[in-house]
C-alpha positions as CSV (number, residue, x, y, z in Angstrom):
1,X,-3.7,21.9,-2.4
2,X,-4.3,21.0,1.3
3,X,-4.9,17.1,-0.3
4,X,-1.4,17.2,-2.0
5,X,0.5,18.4,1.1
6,X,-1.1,15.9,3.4
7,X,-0.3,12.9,0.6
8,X,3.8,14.1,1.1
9,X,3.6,14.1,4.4
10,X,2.1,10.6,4.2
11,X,4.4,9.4,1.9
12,X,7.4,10.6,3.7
13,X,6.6,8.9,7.3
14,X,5.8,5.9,5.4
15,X,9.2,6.2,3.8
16,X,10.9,6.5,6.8
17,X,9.9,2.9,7.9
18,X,13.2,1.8,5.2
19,X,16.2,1.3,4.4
20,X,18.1,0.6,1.2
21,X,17.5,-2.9,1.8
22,X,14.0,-3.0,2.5
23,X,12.6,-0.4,0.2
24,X,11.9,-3.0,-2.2
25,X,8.8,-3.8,-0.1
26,X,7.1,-0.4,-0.4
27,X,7.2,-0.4,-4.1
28,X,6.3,-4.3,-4.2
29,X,2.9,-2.7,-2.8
30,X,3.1,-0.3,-5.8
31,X,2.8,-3.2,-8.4
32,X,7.0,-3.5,-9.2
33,X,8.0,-6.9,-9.5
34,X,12.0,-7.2,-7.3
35,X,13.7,-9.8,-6.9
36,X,15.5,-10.6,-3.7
37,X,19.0,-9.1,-1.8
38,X,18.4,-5.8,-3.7
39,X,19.9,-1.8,-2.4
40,X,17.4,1.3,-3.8
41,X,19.1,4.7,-2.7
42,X,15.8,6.2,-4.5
43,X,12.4,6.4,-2.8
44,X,10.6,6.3,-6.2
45,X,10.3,4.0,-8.9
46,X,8.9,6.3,-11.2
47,X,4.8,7.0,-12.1
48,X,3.9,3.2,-13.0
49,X,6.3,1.3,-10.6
50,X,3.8,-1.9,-11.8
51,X,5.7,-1.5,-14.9
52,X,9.2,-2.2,-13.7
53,X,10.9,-5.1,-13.0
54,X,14.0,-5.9,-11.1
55,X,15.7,-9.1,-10.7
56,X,18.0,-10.3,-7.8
57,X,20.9,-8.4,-6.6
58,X,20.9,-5.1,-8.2
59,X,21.8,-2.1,-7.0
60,X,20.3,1.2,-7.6
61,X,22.3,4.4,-7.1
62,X,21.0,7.8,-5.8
63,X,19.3,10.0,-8.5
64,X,18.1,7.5,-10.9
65,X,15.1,8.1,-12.8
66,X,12.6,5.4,-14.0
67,X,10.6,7.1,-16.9
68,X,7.8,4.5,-18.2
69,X,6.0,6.5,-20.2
70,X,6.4,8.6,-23.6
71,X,5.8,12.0,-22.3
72,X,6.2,13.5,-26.1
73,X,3.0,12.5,-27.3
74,X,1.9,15.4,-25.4
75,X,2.4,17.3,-29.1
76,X,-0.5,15.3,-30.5
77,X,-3.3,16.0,-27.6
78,X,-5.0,18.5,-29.7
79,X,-5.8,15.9,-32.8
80,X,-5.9,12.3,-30.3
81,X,-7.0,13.6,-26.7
82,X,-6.6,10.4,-24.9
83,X,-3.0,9.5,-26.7
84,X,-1.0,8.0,-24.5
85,X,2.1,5.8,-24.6
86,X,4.1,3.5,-21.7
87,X,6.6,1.0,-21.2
88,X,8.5,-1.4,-19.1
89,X,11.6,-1.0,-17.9
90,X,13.9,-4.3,-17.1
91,X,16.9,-5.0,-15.0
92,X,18.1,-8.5,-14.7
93,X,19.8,-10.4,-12.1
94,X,23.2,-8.4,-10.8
95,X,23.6,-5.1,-12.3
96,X,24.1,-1.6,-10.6
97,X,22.7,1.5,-11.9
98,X,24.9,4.2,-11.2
99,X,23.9,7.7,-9.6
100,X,21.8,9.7,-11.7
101,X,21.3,7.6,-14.7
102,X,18.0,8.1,-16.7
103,X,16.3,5.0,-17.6
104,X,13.4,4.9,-20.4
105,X,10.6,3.0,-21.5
106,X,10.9,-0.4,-23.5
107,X,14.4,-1.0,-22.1
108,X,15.5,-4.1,-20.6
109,X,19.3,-4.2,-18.7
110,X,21.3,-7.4,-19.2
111,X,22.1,-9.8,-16.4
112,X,25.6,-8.7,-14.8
113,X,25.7,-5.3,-16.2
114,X,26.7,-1.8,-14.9
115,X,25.3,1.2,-16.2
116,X,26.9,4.3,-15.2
117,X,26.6,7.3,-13.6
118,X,25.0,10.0,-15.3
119,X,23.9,7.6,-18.2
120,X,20.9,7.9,-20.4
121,X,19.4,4.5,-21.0
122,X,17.1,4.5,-24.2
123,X,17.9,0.8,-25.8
124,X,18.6,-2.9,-24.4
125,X,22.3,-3.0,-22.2
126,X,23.6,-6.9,-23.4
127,X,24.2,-9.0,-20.7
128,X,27.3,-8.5,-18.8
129,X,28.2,-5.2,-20.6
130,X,29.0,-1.9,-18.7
131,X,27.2,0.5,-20.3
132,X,27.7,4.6,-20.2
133,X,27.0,8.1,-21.9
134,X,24.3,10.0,-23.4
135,X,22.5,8.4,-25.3
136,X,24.2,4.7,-23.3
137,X,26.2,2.4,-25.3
138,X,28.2,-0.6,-24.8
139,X,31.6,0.5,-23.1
140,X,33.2,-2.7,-22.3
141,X,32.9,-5.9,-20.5
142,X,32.3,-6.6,-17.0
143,X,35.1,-9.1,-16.8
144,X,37.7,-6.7,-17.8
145,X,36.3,-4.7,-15.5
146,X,36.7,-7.3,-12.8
147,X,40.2,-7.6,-13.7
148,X,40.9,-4.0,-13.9
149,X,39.2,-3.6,-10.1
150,X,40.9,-6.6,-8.7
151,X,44.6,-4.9,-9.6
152,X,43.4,-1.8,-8.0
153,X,42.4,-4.0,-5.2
154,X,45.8,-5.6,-4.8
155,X,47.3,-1.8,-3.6
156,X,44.6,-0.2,-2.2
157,X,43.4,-2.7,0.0
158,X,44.9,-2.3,4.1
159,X,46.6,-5.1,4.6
160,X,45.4,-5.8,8.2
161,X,41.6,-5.9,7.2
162,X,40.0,-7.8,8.9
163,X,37.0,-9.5,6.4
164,X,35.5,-12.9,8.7
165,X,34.0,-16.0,6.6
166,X,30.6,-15.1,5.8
167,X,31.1,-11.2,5.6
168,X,31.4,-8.7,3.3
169,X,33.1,-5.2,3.6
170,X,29.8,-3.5,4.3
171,X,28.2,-6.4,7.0
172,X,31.8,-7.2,8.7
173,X,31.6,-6.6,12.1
174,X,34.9,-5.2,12.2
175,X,33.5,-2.1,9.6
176,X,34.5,1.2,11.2
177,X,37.7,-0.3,12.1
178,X,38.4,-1.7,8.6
179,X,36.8,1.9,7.6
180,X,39.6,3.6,9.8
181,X,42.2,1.5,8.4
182,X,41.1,2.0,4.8
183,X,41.4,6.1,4.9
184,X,44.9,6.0,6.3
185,X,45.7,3.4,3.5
186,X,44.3,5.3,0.7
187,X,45.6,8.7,1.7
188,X,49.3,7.0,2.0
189,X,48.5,5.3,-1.4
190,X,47.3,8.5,-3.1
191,X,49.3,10.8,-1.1
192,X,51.1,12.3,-4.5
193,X,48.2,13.1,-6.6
194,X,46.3,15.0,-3.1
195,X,49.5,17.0,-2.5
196,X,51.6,15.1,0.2
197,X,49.0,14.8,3.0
């Protein structure tokens, strides 16, 4: 007992040490193959990180679970002892897992796909499909989707943003002002549907 609490309290400090963006180093040591420019709000990759794979620029939402192994041939201990059974999980090049999705073994994500929130991934997401329910299944297509955010864009972005060459919203140097400037934007944009504020 003493073993196990010491072994958290390890594996917290040593969490500590990152950040979204260099998580991906800790479970490199663990065996996961990541690709580069990667985000990880979890601090686990499941029981056999070695067994996941994760390509460039993906994103991975709080909550998610990585299950690589079959844990229903528990039923058949009593006849096979040893039985086990594992998998690998895949996620190509840009895709975002959305918070608290479940993903299984033998499952490989799609370059440019989104799989969201709450979803249950048991079989191959195509390529640049977003992906969503229990069990997942094709939803739509990441371009529409584009299209779809970019209108929403158009009225909810502050005009006086200020984004520099070579920034994003989340590295710009101006990001609590632009912050600032986006609440009082949105709350004038949406200012029907949250009762006149």
């Amino acid at each position: 007992m003493l073993k196990k609490v010491v072994s958290r309290i390890k594996k917290a400090y040593e969490l500590r040490k990152y950040n979204s963006f260099t998580i991906a180093e800790y479970f490199r040591k663990q065996g996961a193959q990541i690709g580069n420019n990667c985000s990880f709000l979890v601090s686990r990759l499941g029981t056999e990180p070695y067994l996941v794979k994760i390509g460039n620029h993906v994103t991975i939402a709080t909550g998610v679970w990585f299950i690589t192994h079959d844990g229903g041939c528990w039923i058949f201990r009593n006849e096979i002892p040893d039985l086990q059974a594992f998998g690998p999980i895949i996620i190509e090049d840009n895709c975002v897992i959305g918070q608290n999705a479940v993903l299984f073994p033998n499952i490989k994500i799609g370059r440019n796909s989104i799989v969201g929130a709450g979803s249950v991934v048991i079989s191959d997401v195509p390529p640049d499909t977003i992906a969503m329910g229990i069990p997942a299944r094709p939803f739509g297509s990441v371009a529409k989707y584009k299209e779809k955010c970019l209108e929403r864009w158009k009225i909810q972005r502050p005009p006086d943003v200020i984004i520099e060459s070579g920034e994003t919203w989340w590295n710009s140097r101006h990001f609590n002002e632009n912050r600032k400037k986006l609440k009082e934007h949105l709350l004038k944009v949406f200012k029907d549907e949250l009762g006149g504020r």
